[in-house]
C-alpha positions in Angstrom: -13.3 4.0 28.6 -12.9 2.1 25.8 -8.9 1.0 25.6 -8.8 0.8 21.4 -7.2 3.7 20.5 -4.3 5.9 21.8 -4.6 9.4 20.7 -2.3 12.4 20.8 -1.4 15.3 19.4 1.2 18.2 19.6 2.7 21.0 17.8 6.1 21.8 17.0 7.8 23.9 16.1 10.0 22.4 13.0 9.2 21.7 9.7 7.7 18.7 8.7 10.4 17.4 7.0 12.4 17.7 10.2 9.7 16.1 12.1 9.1 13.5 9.7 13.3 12.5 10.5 13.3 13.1 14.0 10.2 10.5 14.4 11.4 7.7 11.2 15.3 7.7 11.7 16.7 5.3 14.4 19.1 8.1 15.3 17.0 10.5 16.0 14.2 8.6 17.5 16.5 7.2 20.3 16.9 10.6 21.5 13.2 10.9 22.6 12.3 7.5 23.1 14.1 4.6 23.6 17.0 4.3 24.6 18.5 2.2 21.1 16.9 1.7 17.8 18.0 -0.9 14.9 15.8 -0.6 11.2 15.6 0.7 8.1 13.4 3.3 8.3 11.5 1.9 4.7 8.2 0.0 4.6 8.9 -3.4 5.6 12.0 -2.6 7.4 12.1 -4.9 10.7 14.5 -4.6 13.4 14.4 -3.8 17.7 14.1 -0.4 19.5 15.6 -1.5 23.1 14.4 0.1 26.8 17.4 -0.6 29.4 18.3 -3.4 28.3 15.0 -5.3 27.1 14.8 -5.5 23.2 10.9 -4.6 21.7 10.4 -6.3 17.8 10.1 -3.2 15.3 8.5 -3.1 11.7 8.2 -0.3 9.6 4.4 -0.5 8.1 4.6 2.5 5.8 6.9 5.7 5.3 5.8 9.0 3.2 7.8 11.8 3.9 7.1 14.5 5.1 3.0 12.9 5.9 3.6 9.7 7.0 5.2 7.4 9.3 3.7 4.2 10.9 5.6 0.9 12.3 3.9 -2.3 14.1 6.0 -3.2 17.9 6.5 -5.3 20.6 5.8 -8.5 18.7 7.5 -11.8 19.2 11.1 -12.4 18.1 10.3 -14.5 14.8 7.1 -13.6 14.2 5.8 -11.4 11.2 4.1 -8.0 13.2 0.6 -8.5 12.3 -2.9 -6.8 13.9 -3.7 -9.8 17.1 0.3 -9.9 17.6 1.3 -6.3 18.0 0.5 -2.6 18.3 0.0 0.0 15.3 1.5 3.7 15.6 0.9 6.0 13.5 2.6 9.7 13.4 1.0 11.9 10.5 2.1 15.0 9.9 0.4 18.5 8.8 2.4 21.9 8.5 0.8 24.0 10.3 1.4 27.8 10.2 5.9 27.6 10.7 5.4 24.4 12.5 3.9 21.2 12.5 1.3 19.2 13.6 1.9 15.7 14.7 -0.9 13.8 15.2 0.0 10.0 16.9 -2.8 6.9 16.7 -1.6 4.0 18.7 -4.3 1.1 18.1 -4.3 -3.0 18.3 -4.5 -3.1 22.1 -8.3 -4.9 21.7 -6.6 -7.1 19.1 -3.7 -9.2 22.0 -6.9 -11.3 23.5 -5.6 -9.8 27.2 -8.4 -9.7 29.8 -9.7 -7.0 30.7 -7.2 -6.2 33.5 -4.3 -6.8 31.3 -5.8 -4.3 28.6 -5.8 -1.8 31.2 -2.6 -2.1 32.9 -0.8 -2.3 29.1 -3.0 0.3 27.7 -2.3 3.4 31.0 1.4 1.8 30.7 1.5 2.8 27.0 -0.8 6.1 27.8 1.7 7.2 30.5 4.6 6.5 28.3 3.3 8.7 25.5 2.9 11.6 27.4 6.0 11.4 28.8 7.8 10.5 25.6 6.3 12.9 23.3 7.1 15.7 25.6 10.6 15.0 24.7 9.5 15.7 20.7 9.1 19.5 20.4 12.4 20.4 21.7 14.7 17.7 20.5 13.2 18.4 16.9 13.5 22.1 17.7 17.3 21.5 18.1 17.7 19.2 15.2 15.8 22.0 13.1 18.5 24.4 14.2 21.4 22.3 13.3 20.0 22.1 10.0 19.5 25.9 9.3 
């Protein structure tokens, strides 16, 4: 295996303007994934998304609705996110038929310098997570989709 690149993708069944909020805004995305989130959801925007208690760093790298949104995490406190000092995710998003197609890239694993046992352990931790996190996605943006309607 090669332990660059995290790849998933799902279909749901929202639009991708609903998708696009339910995986950029802080309120929606700490229904699906951590349990608190604090930024502005704008390019550049840096704050923390928090897991019981332990507080991740945040950036917002770029934000295109309904296409686009990618942030840089789980850098130091104090430091500017940056490829070597934190991990890349990437959720682009395609309509597809009534839906939409959410396609997530999770890179800069390589880029931290661990050794090979650390790149493993962090990179099935983060694997696991995903899968478990982005089941959460189709039917919390199915919900928000029907509170919009």
């Amino acid at each position: 295996m090669e332990y660059g690149t995290l790849e998933r993708e799902i279909h749901i069944d929202a639009a991708p303007e609903v998708v696009f909020d339910v995986v950029s805004s802080p309120e929606h995305v700490r229904e699906w994934w951590p349990d608190e989130a604090e930024y502005p959801a704008e390019p550049g925007g840096a704050g923390r998304i928090g897991f019981g208690g332990t507080w991740v760093q945040f950036t917002v790298v770029d934000a295109v609705p309904p296409k686009l949104f990618s942030f840089r995490w789980a850098h130091a406190e104090g430091e500017t996110a940056a490829p070597g000092n934190s991990f890349l995710v990437v959720f682009e998003l395609e309509a597809a038929g009534t839906g939409t197609r959410l396609r997530m890239t999770e890179t800069g694993f390589r880029e931290r310098g661990w050794d090979e046992a650390k790149l493993v352990a962090e990179y099935d931790d983060h694997a696991n997570g995903w899968d478990r996190f982005l089941s959460r996605l189709p039917a919390y943006a199915a919900k928000v989709a029907g509170a919009t309607r």
